[in-house]
C-alpha positions in Angstrom: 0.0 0.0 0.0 1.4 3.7 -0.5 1.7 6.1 1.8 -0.1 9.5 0.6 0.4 11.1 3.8 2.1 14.5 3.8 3.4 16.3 6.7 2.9 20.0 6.9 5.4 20.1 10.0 2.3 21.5 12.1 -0.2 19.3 10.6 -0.3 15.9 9.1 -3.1 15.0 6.2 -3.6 11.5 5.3 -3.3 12.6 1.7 -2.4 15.6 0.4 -5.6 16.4 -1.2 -8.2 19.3 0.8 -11.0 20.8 -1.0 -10.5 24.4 -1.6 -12.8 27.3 0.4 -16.0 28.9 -1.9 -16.0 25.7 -3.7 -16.7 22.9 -0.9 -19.6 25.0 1.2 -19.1 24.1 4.5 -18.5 20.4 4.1 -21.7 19.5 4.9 -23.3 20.0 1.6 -20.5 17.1 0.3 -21.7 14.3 3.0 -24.3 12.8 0.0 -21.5 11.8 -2.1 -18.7 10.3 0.0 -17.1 9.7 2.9 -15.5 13.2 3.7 -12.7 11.5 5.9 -11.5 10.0 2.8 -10.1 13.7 2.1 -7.0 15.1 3.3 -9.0 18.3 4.8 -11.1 20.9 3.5 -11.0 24.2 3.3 -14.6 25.8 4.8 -16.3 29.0 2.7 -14.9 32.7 4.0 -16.1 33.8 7.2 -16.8 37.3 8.4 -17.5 38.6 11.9 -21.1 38.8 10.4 -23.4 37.5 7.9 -22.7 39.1 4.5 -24.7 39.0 1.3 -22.2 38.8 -0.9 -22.1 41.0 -4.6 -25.4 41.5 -6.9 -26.1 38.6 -9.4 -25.3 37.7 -11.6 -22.1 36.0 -9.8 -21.2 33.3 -12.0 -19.8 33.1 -15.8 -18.3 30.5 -17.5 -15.3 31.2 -20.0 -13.1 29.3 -22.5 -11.3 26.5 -19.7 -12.6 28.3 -17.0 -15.1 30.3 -14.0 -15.4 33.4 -13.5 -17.0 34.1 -9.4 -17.8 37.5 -8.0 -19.8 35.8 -4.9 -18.4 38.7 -2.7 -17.7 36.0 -0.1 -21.3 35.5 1.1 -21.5 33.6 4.1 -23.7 33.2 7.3 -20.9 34.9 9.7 -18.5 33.4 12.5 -21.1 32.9 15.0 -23.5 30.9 13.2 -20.5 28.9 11.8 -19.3 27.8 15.5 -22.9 27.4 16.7 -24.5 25.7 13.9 -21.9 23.9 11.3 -18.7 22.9 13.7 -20.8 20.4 16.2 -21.4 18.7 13.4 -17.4 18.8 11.5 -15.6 18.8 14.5 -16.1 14.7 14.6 -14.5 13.8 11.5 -11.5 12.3 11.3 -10.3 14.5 8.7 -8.1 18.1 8.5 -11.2 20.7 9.1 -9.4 24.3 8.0 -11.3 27.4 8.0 -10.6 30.9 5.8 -11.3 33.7 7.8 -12.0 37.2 6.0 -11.8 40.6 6.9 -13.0 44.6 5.9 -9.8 45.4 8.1 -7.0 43.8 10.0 -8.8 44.2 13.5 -11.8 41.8 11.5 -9.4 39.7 10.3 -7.8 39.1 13.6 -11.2 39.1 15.9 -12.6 36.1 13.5 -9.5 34.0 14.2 -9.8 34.3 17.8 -13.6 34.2 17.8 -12.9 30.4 16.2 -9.4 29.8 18.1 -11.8 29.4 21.2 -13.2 26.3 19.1 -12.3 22.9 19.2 -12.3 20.7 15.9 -10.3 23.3 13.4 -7.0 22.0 12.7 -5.8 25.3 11.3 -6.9 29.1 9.7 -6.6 29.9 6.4 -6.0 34.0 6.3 -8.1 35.0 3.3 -5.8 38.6 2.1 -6.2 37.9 -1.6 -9.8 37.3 -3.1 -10.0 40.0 -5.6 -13.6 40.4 -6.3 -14.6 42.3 -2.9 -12.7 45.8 -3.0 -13.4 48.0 -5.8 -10.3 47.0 -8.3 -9.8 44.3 -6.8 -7.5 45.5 -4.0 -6.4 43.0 -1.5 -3.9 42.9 1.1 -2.6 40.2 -0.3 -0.6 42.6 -3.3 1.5 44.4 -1.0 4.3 43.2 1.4 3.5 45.4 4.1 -0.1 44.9 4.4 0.4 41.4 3.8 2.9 41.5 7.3 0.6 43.7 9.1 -2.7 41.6 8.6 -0.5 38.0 9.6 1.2 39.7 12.0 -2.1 40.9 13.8 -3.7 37.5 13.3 -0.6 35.7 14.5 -0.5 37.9 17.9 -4.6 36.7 18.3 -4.7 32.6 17.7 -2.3 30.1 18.9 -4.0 28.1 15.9 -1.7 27.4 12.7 -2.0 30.1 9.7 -1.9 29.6 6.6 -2.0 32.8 4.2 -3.5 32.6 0.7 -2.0 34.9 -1.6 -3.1 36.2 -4.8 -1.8 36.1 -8.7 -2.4 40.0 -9.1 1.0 41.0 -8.3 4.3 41.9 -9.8 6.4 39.9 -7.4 4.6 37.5 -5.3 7.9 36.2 -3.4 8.0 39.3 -2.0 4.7 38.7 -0.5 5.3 35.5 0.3 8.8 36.4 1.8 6.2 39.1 4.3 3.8 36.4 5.3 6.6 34.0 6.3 8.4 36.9 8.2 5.2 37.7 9.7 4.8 34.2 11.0 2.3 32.1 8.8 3.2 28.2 9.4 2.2 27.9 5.7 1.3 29.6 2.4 -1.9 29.0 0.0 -1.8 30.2 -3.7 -3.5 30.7 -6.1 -6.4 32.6 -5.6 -8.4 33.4 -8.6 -7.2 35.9 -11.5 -9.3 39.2 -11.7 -11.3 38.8 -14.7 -14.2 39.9 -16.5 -16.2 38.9 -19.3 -19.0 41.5 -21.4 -21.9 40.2 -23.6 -21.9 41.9 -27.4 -25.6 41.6 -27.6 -26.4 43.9 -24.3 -22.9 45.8 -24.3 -22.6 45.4 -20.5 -20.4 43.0 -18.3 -21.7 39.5 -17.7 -21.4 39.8 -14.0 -22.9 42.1 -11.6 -20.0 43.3 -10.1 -18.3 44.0 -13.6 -15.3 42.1 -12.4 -14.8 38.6 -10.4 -11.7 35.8 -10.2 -11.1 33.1 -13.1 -10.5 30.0 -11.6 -10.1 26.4 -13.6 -7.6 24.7 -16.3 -7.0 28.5 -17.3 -4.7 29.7 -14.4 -2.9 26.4 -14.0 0.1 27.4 -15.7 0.2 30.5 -13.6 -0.2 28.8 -10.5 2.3 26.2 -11.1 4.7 29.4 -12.2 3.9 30.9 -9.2 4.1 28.1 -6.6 7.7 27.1 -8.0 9.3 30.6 -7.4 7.7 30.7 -3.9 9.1 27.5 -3.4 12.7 28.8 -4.0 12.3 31.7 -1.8 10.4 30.5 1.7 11.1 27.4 3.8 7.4 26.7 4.9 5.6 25.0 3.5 3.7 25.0 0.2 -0.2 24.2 -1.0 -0.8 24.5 -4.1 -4.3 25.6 -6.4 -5.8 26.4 -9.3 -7.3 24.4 -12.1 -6.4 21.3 -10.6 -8.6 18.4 -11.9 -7.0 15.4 -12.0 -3.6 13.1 -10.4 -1.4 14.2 -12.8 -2.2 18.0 -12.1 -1.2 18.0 -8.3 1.6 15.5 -9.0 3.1 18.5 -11.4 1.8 21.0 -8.0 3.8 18.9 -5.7 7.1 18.3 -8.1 7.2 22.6 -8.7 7.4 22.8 -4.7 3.7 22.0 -3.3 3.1 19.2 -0.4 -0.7 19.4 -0.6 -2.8 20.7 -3.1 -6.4 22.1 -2.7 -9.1 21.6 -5.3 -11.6 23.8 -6.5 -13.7 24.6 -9.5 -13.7 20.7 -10.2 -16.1 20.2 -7.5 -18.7 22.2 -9.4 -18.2 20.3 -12.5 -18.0 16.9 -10.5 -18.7 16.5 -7.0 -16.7 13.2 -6.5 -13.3 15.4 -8.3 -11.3 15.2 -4.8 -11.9 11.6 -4.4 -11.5 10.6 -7.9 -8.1 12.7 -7.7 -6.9 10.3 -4.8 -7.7 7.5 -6.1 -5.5 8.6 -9.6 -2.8 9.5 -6.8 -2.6 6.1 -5.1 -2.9 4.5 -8.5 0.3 6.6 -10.1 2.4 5.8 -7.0 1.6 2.1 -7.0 2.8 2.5 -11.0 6.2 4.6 -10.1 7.2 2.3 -7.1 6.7 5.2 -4.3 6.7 3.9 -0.9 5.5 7.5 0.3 3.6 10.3 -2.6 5.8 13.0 -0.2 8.9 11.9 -2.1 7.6 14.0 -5.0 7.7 17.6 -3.1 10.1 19.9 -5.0 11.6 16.9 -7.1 11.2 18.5 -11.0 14.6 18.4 -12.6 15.1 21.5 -13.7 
């Protein structure tokens, strides 16, 4: 049998696969089609200090190998989260990880102590890069020092293992990395989702309500990957990779640029059994190679 544990130094999955936030609801909605301990983890949708509404419809458009999302990170708030959805999470024997959002830093940190009085969350995912929620896009998450304030803030609040998501709409995202490991994440998330937009001829107006929203899918792959491989060269912690990851053979080429898990998203819209299909490809790809352990893979691309 292989191995497909990974070992995050603060956290250990029993494969490296976790369904990625705004695509896997709060876990719940996945119980019908399998066993969600057969996952790695999963990655529950944005919380807020409050419930939020999220952006005007419409909110979803489909492009050429890809999604465009301007949800606006609606969500039933941290409250109803811990008093409604965790009771019924914190059981599983599985990774439960939740992304916390923020207006402002002081959000951003009261949400993470709000759930760090919780038990059953395995770690925090620090949201500072979903570009569809400030006008332009704007997100802590493209500049170094906003990037260290808003970890650094969070870090002083929770004893609970960060992870920061950054985003692709940068010039230089080791520098921001480089500021989120200073600050003191345990790990780093990316991709999030490319700003995007797409505009119907017939009407001459944007397809989305917000005008703009993130492309995720099979389109930003080969900027993720890109961007996960230089972060890999510049930080030490460690590495989860995403975006337009739908099958074995996509994380296996996440976890050879530098990854040690992967998280998968837009898949699960198109098929709701993606993560589980994707392990089962894993195990079977191992078995073929002769790998005692998928972890030997990490940062192994010749180069």
């Amino acid at each position: 049998m292989v191995d497909l544990s990974v070992d995050l130094g603060f956290l250990k999955l029993k494969n490296p696969v976790l369904g990625a936030s705004g695509t896997f609801g709060y876990g719940l909605e996945f119980k019908p089609f399998y066993d969600l301990e057969l996952l790695g983890g999963f990655v529950v949708k944005g919380l807020y200090l409050k419930p939020r509404e999220g952006n005007r419809p419409p909110r979803l458009v489909e492009t050429p190998a890809g999604l465009i999302n301007s949800i606006g990170l609606q969500g039933i708030g941290v409250e109803a989260f811990c008093r409604d959805i965790l009771p019924e999470l914190s059981g599983l024997k599985t990774a439960i990880i939740v992304n916390v959002c923020g207006e402002e830093e002081d959000e951003y940190a009261r949400v993470a102590e709000y759930l760090s009085r919780h038990q059953g969350i395995a770690a925090l995912e620090l949201n500072i890069s979903c570009p569809n929620v400030r006008e332009g896009g704007r997100c802590p998450a493209q500049s170094p020092e906003a990037t260290y304030r808003t970890v650094k803030k969070v870090k002083q609040a929770v004893s609970l293992p960060l992870i920061t998501k950054l985003s692709p709409n940068v010039t230089d995202i080791t520098a921001v990395a480089l500021a989120a490991e200073e600050a003191g994440t345990e790990a780093i998330s990316l991709i999030n989702t490319l700003l995007a937009m797409a505009i119907d001829p017939e009407t001459r107006q944007p397809k989305l309500g917000n005008v703009m929203g993130g492309l995720s899918g099979p389109a930003i792959k080969p900027i993720a990957l890109r961007m996960v491989f230089q972060v890999a060269r510049a930080v030490k912690v460690p590495l989860i990779g995403l975006g337009g990851i739908f099958s074995a053979e996509d994380v296996l080429e996440f976890m050879m640029a530098g990854a040690s898990a992967v998280q998968v998203g837009t898949a699960n819209f198109v098929d709701p059994d993606a993560c589980l299909n994707i392990i089962r490809g894993l195990e079977t790809w191992a078995e073929n190679h002769g790998l005692q352990n998928l972890s030997q893979v990490t940062g192994s691309l010749k180069v």
